[in-house]
Each structure stands twice: as C-alpha cells, then as structure tokens.
N, C-alpha and C positions, 0 to 999 in steps of 0.2 A: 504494500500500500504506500501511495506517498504521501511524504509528511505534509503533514496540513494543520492551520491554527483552529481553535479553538471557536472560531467565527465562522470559520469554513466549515466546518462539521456543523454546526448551528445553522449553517443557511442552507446548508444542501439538502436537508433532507426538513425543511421548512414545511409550512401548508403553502403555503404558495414564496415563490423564488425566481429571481429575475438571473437568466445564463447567457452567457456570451461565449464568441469564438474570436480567433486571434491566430492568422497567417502571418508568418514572418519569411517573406519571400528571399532570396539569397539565390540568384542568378550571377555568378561567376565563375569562371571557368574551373572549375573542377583541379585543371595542373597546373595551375598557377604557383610561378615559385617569385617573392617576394625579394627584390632586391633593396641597396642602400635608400636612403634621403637626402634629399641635397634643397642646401637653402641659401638663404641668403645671411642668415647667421640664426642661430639657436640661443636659448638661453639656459644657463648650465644647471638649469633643472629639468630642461625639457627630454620628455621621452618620445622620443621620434617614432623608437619599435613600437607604440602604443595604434600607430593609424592605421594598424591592418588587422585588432586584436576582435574587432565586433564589439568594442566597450563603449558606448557612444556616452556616458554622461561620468563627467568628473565627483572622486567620490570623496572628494577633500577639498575645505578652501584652505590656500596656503598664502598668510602674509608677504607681500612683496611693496615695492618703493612707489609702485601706483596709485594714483590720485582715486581718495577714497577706497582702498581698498588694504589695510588696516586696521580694524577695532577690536580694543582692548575688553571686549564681550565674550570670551572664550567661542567664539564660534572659527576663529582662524586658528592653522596651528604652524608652526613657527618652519621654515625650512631646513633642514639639517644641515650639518657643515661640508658633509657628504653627499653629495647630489645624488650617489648611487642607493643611500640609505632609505631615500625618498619612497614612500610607497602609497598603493592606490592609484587612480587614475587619474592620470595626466595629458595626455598627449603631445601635439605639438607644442612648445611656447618659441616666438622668436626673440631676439635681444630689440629692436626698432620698438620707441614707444610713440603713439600717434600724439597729432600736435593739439591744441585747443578746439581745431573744427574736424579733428576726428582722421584727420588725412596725414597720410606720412611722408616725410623729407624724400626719401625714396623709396619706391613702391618695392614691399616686401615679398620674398616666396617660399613657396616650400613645395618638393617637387617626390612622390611615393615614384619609384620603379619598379617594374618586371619584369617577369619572361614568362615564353611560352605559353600566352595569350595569342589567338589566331587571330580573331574580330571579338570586335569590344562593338554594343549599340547603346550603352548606360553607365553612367559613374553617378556618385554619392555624394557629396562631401558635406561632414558634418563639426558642427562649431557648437562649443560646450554650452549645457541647455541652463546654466546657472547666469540668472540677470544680471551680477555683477561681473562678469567678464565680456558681456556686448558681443557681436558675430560681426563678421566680414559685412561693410553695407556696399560698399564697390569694391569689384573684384572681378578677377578673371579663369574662367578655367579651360584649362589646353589638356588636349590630350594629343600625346606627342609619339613619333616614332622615329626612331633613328635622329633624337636631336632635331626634329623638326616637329612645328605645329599642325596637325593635320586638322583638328579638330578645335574649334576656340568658341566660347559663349561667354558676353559679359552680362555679368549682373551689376543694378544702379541701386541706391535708395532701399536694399533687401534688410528685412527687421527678421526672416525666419531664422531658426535653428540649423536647418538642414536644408539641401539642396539636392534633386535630381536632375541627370539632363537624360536624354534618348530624342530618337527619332534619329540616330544618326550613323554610321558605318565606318569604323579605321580597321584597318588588318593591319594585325602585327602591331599592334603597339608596345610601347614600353616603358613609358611612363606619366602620369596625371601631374601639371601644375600648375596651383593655385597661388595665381600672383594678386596682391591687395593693393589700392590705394589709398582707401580711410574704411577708418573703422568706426561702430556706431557708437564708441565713448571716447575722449578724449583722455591722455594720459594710458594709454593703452594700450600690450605685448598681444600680437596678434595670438589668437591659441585656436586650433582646429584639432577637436579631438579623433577627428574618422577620415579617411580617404577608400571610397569605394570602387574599386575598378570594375562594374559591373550595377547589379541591382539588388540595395538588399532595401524593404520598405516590409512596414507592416500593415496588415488589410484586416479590417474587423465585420462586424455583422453586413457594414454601414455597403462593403462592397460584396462580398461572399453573402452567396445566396441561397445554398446549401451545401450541407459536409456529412459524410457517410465514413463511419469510421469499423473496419471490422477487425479484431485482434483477435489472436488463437496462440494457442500453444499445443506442442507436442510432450511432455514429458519423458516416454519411453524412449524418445529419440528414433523413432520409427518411421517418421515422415517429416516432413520440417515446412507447418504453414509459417503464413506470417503476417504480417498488419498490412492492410491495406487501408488505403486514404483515396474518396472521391469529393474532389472540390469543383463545385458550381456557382462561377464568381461572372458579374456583371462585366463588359468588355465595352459599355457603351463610346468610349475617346480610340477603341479600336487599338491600343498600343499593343494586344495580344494578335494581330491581324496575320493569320500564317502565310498570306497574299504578301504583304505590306514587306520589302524587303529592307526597310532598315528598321523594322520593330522588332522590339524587344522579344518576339518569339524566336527569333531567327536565333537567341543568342542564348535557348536553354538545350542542356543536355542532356543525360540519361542521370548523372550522378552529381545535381545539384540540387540541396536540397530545402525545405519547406517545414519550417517547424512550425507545427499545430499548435494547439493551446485552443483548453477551455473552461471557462471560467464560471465562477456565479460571483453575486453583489450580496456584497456583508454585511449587517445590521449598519456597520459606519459609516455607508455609500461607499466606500471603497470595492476594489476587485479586486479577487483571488483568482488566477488561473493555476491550471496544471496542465502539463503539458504530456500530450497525448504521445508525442515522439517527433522525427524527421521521418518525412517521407520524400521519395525522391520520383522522379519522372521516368518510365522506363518507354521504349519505341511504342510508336504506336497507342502511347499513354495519352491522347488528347482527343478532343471532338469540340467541334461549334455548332453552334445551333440561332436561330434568327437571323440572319445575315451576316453572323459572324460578333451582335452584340452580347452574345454568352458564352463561356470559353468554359468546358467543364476537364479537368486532369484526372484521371485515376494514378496511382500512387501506391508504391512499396516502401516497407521499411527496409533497413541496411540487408535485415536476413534474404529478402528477397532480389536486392539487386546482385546478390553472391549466390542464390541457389543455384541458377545453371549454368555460372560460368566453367568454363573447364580449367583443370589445375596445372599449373606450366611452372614448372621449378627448376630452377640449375643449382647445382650444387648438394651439397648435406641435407638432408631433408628433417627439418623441426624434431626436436624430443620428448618436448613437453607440451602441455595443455595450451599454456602461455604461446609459446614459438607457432604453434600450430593457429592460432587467433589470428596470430601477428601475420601469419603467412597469406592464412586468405581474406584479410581484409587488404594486405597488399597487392593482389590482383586488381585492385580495383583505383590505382596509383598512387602516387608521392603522398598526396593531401588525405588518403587516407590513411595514413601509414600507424596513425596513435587512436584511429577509431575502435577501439576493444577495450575489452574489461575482462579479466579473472577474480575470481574468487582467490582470497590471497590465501587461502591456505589449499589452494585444488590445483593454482599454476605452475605447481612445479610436476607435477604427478605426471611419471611418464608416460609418454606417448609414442609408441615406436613401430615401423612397420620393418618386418624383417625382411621383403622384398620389394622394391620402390617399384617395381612395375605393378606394386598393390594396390598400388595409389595415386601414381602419375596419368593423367590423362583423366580423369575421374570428376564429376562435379565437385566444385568446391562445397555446397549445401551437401552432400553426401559426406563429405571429408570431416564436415562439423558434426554432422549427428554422431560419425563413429567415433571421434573424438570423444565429444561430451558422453556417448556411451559407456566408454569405456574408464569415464576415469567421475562417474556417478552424478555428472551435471546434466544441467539440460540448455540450448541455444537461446536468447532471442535478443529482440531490439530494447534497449534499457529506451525508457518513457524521457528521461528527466534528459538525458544525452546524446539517444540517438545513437549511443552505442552497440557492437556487437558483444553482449553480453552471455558467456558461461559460467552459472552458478550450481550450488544446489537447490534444491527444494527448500521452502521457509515454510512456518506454524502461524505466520500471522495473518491477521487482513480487516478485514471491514466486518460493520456492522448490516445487516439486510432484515428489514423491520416489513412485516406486510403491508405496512404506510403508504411505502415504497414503490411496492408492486400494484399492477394493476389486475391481480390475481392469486390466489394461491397459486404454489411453485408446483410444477406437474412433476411428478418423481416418475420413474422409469428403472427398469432393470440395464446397467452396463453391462458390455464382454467378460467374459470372464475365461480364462487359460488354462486348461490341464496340464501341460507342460513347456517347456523353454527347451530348446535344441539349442545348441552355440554348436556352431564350425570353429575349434579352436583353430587357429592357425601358428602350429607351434612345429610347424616343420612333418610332422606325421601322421595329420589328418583327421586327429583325436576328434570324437564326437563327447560333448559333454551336456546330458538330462538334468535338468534342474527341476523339481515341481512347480507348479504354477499354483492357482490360489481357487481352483473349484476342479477335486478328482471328476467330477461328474459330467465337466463341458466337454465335448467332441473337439473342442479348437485348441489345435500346437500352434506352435510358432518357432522358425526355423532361423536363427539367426548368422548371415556371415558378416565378421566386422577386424578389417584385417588390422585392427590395433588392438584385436581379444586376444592372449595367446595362452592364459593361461586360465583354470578352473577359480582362484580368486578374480581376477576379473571379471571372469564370466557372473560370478555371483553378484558383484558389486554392478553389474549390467542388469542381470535376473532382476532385483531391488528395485532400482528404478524404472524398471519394462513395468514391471507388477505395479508401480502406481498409477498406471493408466487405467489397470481391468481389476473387475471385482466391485462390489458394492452396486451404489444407486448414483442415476445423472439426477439431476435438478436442472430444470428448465425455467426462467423465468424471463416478466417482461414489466419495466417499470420507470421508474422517471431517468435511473441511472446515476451514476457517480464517479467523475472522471478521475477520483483517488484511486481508486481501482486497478490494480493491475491482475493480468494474468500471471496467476502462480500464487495468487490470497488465499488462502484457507481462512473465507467468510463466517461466520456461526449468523444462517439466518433463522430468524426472529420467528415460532410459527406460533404459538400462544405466549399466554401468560407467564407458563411456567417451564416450555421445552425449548429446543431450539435443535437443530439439525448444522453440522460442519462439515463444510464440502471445499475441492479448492474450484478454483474460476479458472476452468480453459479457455473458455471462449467468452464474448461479449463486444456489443456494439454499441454505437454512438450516433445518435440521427436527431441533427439538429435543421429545424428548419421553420423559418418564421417566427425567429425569436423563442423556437421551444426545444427542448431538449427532451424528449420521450422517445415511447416503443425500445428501449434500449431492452436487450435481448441478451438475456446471460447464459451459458451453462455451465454449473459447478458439479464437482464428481466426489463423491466418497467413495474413496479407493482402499482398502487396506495393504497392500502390496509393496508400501515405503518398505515395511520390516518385514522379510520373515520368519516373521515368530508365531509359532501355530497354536499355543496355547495360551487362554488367557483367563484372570479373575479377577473381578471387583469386587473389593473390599470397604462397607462405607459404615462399620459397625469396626471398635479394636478388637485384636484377635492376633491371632499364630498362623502365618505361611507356614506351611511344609514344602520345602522344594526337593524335588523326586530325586532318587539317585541317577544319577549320567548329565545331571543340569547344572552346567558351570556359570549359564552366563542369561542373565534377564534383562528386561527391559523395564523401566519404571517410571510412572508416571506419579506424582503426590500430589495433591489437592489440599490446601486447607481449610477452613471453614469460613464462608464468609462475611464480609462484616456486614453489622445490622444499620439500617438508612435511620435518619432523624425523624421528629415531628415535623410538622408544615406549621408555617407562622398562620397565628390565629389571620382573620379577616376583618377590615378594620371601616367604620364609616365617620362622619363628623366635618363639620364644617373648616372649610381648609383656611378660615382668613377670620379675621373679628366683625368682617362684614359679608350680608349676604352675598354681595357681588362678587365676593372672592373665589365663589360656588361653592359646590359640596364636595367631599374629598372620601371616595370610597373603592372599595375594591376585596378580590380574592385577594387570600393570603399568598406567599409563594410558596412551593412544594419545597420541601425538606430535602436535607443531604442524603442519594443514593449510596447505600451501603455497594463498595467495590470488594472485588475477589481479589484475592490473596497471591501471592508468590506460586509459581508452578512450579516444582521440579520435576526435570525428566532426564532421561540417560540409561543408558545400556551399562548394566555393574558385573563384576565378578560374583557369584554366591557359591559357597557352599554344597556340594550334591547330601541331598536328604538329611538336611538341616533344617528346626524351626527356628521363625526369625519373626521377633515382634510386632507388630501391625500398631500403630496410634492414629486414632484418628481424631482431627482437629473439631470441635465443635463451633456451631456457629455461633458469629456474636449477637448480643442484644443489642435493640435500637435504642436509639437517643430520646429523652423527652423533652428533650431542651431545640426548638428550632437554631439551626445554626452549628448545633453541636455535633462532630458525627459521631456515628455509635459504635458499638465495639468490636474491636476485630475480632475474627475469629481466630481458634486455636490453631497450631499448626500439627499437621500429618508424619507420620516419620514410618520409616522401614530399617529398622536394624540401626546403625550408624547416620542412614541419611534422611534429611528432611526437608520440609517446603520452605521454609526458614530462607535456605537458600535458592530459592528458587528465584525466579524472573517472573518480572507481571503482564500480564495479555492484557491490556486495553480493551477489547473487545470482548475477552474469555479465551481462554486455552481450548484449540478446538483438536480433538483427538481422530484422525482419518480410520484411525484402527477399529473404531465402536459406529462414528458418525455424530458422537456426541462433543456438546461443548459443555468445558467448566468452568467456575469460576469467574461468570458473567457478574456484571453491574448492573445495581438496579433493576434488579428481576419482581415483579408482582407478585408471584406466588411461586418462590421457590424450593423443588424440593429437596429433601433429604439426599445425603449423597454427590448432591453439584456440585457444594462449595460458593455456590451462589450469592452473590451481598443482594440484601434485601433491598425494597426502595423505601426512596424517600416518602413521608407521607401527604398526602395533598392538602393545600394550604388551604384555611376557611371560608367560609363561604363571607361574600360581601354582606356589608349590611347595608340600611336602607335610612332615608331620614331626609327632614325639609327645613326652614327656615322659619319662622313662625312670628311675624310681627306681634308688638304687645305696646299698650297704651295705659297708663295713669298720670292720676294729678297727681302735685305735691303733698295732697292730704293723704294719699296714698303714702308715699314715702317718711311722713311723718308719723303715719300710724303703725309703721311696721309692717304695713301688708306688701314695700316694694324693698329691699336693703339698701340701694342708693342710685346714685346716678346710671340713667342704661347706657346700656354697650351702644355709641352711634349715636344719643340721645341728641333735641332735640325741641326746641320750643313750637307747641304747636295748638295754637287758642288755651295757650294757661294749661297746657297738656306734654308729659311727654313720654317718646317714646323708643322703643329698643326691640330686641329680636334676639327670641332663643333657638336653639339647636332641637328641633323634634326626631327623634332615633323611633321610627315604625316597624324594622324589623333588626333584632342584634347580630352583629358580627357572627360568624360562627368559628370555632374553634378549630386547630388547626390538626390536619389526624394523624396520628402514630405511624412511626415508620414499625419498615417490616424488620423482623430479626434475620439471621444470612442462615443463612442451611450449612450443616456439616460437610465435610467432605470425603474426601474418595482417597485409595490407592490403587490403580490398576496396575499388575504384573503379569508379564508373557513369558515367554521363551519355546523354546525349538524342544519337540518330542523328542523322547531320548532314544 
C-alpha cells in the first residue's frame, strides 16, 4: 500500500469525495546523454547539474547581497563557506545583477548541451516559482546545432514561471540557450531552475478526458501481465496532429514516459495524489478520433515494454538477482540503465544458468519471471517510481469496508494443484515432485526454468507457485483506492464482527467525468506462501504437543485487543449571551477505537514431541472516560516467544493460510479469538432548545420575583426585558466503548 496521510485515508473513503487525475507528460528523447553548461559567468553557489534533474521548484531560500532579499525572520538560511556543502535545490544562478529597471549591463546566458538527440519539436524552460526571485521578463531562447542558431523565439514583458515552445523542427541539435536582457526585479542574479530539451508539462482533469487504468500481477511467476494505461485527452490546438509535421507527435517514442497520478481533495482543500506509475507509448499505441480533436494512447508499464524484447548479451552473463535486473532493463538503453529495484536482502541471491544458450536469444519478460522464480520474488512496475521492481510477497494492505463497494464481494473457488514437476537443470535431467496444495485436483504443472538446478530451489519456487492456487478469489467493484497496490493483503470488511484477507492481483481504475468508480478488484486467499500442512488455533491457554519428526513450525501470536473509549456526551445551549448569536448544538463525537496489538510471526526451531506452553493474551476493557483510551490487551506467548515483540498491522494482520484477519481496529462486535480492539462508543445524541424572551417591571425586581438586571436588558415603556435558554429535549449521553477480544496462536508445520 502506499503511504498516505491521515487526511487521505479520511477523504477516500468519505460519503461523498471530490478525485482528480494528473498526467505529467515527459517527451524526450529516450538516449539523450546530457552534456556541460556554459554561460556567461555563474555564481559560486550555482548548480548548473541541477537543469536536467526534473526538480522545477527551489526548496530553500538562501540569503544573498540582493536588494530585498535578506531578512533576519529565520525564513532564509545562510550560504555555506563551501559552495559544494550547499544543498536542496538550486539551479542555475549567474554572477550579472540587473540594474534598477530590471535590464542588464550585458545581456546574460546560460547554455544546457547534448547529444544524441535526432529532432527536437519542444523545449521547456523553467524559472524558480518562488516570488522573491522574479523570472526572465525579456529573453531569448535558441536552440542550437553545431554552434549555430537554428531555432530562436523571443519573449517581451513575460510574468510566467515556465515557458514552452513547439510547433517547430531542428535535427541534430545540441544545445538550448537562454540568453536575458532584464529581469522582472531589479537588483537581481538571473536563476532558471529547469532547461527542457523536449516536453515535459502537466495535464489535469481540465485537459484529459478519460483514463483507464488496468494492473495485474503474476505471483507464481508463471506468466508476466502488466499495467496498462488508456488516456483520452482533448487535442483541440491540434499540437498532437500525427499529419502536422513539426508537432509534437512526431517527437514521441516507444520509451518515453507519462506519469499518472490520482488524487482526491482533503478536508483542507488541499490535494493528495498517488501515483499510479509511468506508462510508456509502445507502436501502434495511438488513435484519433473527431478530426483528429481527440488523441487517445494506450500505455504499458516498464514490465511490458521489456516483455518481448529479445535478450542480446556479450560477455559474462549476470549472477545475481541484482545483475540480472540490471541486465534487462539495459536492453532498453543508456537512460534506463538505474530503472530497477531489488529487495536488499534477495539481490544478491544467485542466479546462474549453466549453459548460456539457456538463455541467450530468449525474451527478456521470460528471463524475469525465471529469475524472480527462482530466487522467491515476484516482477512488477513499482507505483511511486516506475521502477522495475523484484521483491517478495508483503502481509500488509488496505482496508475494504462494504461502504466501499457497490456490492457484496462475489467469492469463487480458485485453481488448485496436485503436484509441481521442476525440470531441474542440473546437468542430468533430474525430474523433481513437489506436492501441491489439493491431493484431489487433476491439474500438474510442469515447470522448466533454467536458473532451477537444484531441489532447494525448486522448493523455494514450489512456495511461491503455490501462492497463486488454493483457497477462494474475491471479486469486487466499488469506488476504488489509488493507495492500492497489487500484492496488499486487504482484510475486507464483510460485517460487524468478520472480515475475510485476501491479496489484490488484479484491479482497475476508470475515471471519467470527474468520477472515479466501477473500479474492479480481484483479491485471492491463497495458502500456498508456506508449506506447512498442519495447522491449530489456539485462543483458550493450554499445552502444544509437537509430534515426534517436527523440528520446525510456523507461528503466528495475537494478542488481545485493546478496548475503545466512551463517546462525548451530546451537548445543546445557547452559543452567545444573545439570541442572535444562535443556538449551539450537536452529536457528541465517537470515542477512541480500541486498536490491535503487536503480531508476531516466524518460522522457529521446536523440539520433536515436546509440550510447550500456550498464553493467551486477554482483551482489554474500555475506557469510561471520553478521550481516554482503554486498555490494552494482554499479550500471547508460545514457549520463549511472544507478541510483545511483534509488529502492528494498521489495518489487522491478515493471515492467507486461514483467510482470516486479526487484530483489527475498531471492530463492532468482536469476537473471541481475533484479538480485535473494540470500538469506540458513539457520541450522544444532540439536544434541542430555543431562546425565550421574558419581560418585567422594576416592581418585579424589587420584589424578588426577577434577581437583577437581564441579560440584553432594556428600557421598554417603564418595562424591561431579557431572554433565557429553553432546553426541550436533553443532550444524551455518550455510549460505552466496546472491550477488545482475546486473542489467538496459530501453529503449523510439515507432517512428519
């Protein structure tokens, strides 16, 4: 799941919630290789490598000798004696300071190079978005080749930020510069923090007109989908014109890419997006429609623009998970060459093929799954990076509340395996049987993967083949949650008191007209992470006996969880000393949700036909105090280890082996055995009441029947007058939170 604040969880899954989308276009050439800067003089803080980094806004103000641009408000911080110490974003700065009408002595530049651009039909250039440093307001920009201007635009009188140009054609260029002759503040070190040699801009609802987002995963490593992205964006100025030869279409290519992002709007008006991934263009990835005013792209992620390339290597061929990443995201050139991720404890794990004709000539997408097979990860596109990411399987994810959905979740029988075949390739042809996880199914599976060579392998392959088959799918369709990734183990929400843990293969994103529904999930409870064939819960203390021939178990511990607060009573009453000030009433607010406890889990040594003490943690009691929360519950232990140290699920510890979750927050009616933290209790009900004019004489007051002057009071014919508070129906009290449910030990292991 990705991280998200605390607002964002709040708004996404709201009664009603306002969502947005967010293209960040990035048209450049793919092998573009980044040469010097050259200017007309710099200033010895300026970071020139800054204009190609995609950083567009300065993330520091730094005092300098510039008029007005100094104060002793702790909002500047001082420049170091070491220019190189300097950090955050900077970009350009030159030494030229502009004169009182903003114009410089001599007109200043600064000039990005590079190579290995063919044609260029767009550039960027960006000037820091902070008011106190002022943008270029006359300037010029060239785009140059070979020392010559081929291409020149000036701009007069310019107040923006940022500047594009297109609609125009150089081959072969190699390098962009921006020459100034005043700037729009006087006293003033010209600073552009971006130089775009291409087109990178962002497109929101306002242009994109719908976006189709589909994600999968493979786990077993058995086939290798991948995200797909269709965008249906407005082309009405025609700069997408596949006709028009010097538009910007002319100037995309297969592996340039387009980071999504989708967002919702937070109680603060603010926006939170999450970003869906990079998707990239691949042939034949376009269509128009209207005369060319609608331009729609379908779109792969990284895994898809490497699934059928084929593999071309000289030399050694990779040994590790790591090298093997690194290899076939190098197929796809220079500029991808750092797009990967390992899992930092899985990149080293070897990866070796005893004959390279095993492997040579092979798709690259084949090359990963036997990879990731073999060394227990699985392939995909990292959301937040756009990476080619190899990890293993994770315990966590989101929450999925029936709210949500616009149905109960349709459950279904999954595949299930009788047996695992491995072709080891260990030189002699060894056939290696593994069981699979239903003696009863007709369906084997045959596996050759020439980086398997031995029967550990093979097993650590079995494991995570077996997390695909077995158990139940879960189908569902609802408003959606771009936190979401493929590979959550969700705990959806189905009453009160259950909930069901499944991971998320699949799921989609279909945004249109400002709405974000029909989003289409499937999540799998699978048992097949372990095999371990026997299992028992324990949610009562007692005495494991572990059998003779059993060295090694699997453990799961629960402890009890804590109990939720009262709700603040409900309160009414006049909110001013006057009526006009209204009436001031309302529910109380619901009480603090008792949360679940620490989980532990891990595969231990035990003892054969040994007992070993069972404890289980009791739930806590709730709070009576609104505000206060209530008591944890007790922790769970087996022998030596307990929940104590365990780790907290957010969401509930969701267990694939049962299908159950534990240790959820704020659960209604929790039972026995979850580990569950009870809820909070709902706050009182409003009360009710009006203002009540009231009139007497001073004989009134003199006799005791008024106590003194009224509230507001009031001369009014030798009368006066005031106004009390009428309460017609009382507050009501605030209700008891729930207490948390005990919890559980579950242990497994392999029949002896």
């Amino acid at each position: 799941m990705l991280e998200c604040s605390d607002g964002y969880r709040s708004a996404i899954v709201g009664d009603t919630r306002r969502m947005y989308i967010k293209a960040v276009l990035e048209i450049l050439d793919p092998d573009i290789v980044y040469g010097a800067v050259d200017s007309s003089g710099a200033a010895a803080w300026s970071k020139p490598a800054q204009l190609t980094d995609k950083e567009m806004e300065a993330q520091a103000r730094y005092a300098t000798l510039e008029r007005n641009r100094w104060l002793l408000d702790g909002s500047f911080r001082l420049i170091p004696n070491d220019p190189a110490a300097l950090t955050g974003q900077v970009g350009f700065v030159g030494d030229g300071l502009s004169g009182a009408d903003g114009r410089f002595a001599v007109p200043v530049y600064v000039e990005q190079r590079f190579s290995s651009v063919s044609v260029l039909q767009a550039c960027s250039v960006y000037f820091s978005q902070d008011a106190i440093d002022g943008v270029a307001a006359d300037f010029t920009v060239a785009v140059r080749s070979n020392g010559q201007d081929i291409y020149t635009r000036e701009f007069t009188g310019n107040t923006a930020v940022s500047v594009s140009l297109d609609g125009f054609t150089v081959y072969d260029p190699d390098a962009i510069r921006i020459t100034v002759t005043r700037w729009s503040l006087p006293g003033r070190r010209p600073r552009i923090m971006e130089i775009v040699p291409g087109l990178y801009e962002a497109w929101t609802e306002d242009v994109l007109a719908s976006l189709e987002i589909q994600m999968r995963g493979n786990f077993a490593c058995l086939a290798l989908p991948y995200n797909t992205c269709t965008v249906r964006m407005d082309n009405l100025d025609r700069r997408f014109e596949p006709r028009f030869k010097s538009g910007i279409f002319r100037s995309i290519e297969d592996r340039q890419g387009i980071q999504i992002a989708i967002g919702t709007r937070l109680k603060n008006g603010s926006k939170e997006y999450k970003r869906a991934g990079i998707f990239y263009q691949t042939s034949g990835g376009f269509s128009t429609s209207d005369n060319d005013i609608s331009m729609e792209w379908s779109l792969v992620d990284i895994v898809g623009l490497v699934a059928d390339r084929e593999f071309i290597w000289e030399g050694d061929l990779p040994a590790v998970l790591s090298g093997w990443l690194a290899a076939i995201v190098g197929q796809l050139g220079a500029n991808f060459a750092n797009r990967w991720h390992v899992d930092p404890a899985y990149g080293d794990l070897p990866v070796t093929a005893n004959d390279p004709a095993d492997v040579l000539g092979k798709k690259c997408g084949d090359l990963l799954r036997f990879a990731c097979m073999a060394t227990g990860t699985w392939p995909r596109a990292d959301a937040e990076t756009g990476d080619l990411t190899a990890e293993p399987l994770w315990s966590q994810g989101n929450k999925v509340t029936l709210d949500d959905l616009a149905s109960y979740p349709t459950m279904r029988d999954n595949d299930a395996l009788a047996a695992l075949i491995f072709k080891l390739y260990d030189g002699a042809g060894t056939t290696d049987v593994i069981s699979g996880n239903a003696t009863s199914s007709s369906k084997t599976l045959t596996v050759s993967n020439p980086f398997i060579h031995t029967h550990e392998q093979a097993l650590t392959a079995a494991r995570q083949i077996l997390s695909q088959y077995g158990g139940l799918k879960l189908e569902t369709t609802g408003r959606g949650d771009p936190a979401s990734e493929i590979g959550d183990v969700d705990t959806v929400w189905l009453d009160e008191s259950s909930a069901a843990a499944a991971r998320r293969m699949e799921q989609s994103f279909h945004f249109s007209g400002g709405v974000l529904q029909d989003c289409k999930s499937v999540l799998l409870q699978a048992d097949g992470s372990f095999l371990f064939t026997e299992r028992q819960v324990f949610t009562e203390s007692g005495v494991c006996h572990i059998p003779p021939g059993v060295d090694r178990a699997r453990l799961v511990l629960v402890p009890g969880g804590q109990g939720g607060s009262r709700g603040a009573d409900g309160h009414v009453g006049g909110s001013g000393n006057l009526p006009g000030s209204g009436v001031s009433s309302g529910q109380g607010d619901p009480g603090l949700d008792g949360a679940g406890g620490k989980v532990w889990q891990g595969v231990v040594n035990v003892n054969p036909d040994t007992d070993y003490a069972i404890q289980i943690g009791q739930g806590g009691a709730p709070s009576d105090v609104f505000g206060v929360p209530g008591a944890l519950g007790g922790a769970t232990t087996f022998g030596v280890y307990s929940s104590d140290n365990g780790e907290l699920f957010p969401y509930g510890f969701s267990d694939l082996a049962s299908g159950d979750s534990y240790g959820r927050t704020g659960v209604e009616k929790p039972l026995p055995g979850t580990g569950d933290g009870g809820r909070g209790g709902e706050g009182g009900e409003a009360g009710q009441g009006y203002w009540r004019q009231l009139y007497w004489t001073q004989s009134d007051v003199d006799s005791g029947r008024h106590p003194g002057t009224a509230i507001g009071g009031g001369s009014i014919v030798g009368h006066s007058r005031g106004w009390e508070f009428v309460v017609t129906k009382k507050p009501g009290k605030g209700k008891p939170g729930v207490a948390g449910a005990s919890g559980l030990c579950v242990i497994s292991w392999d029949k002896p």
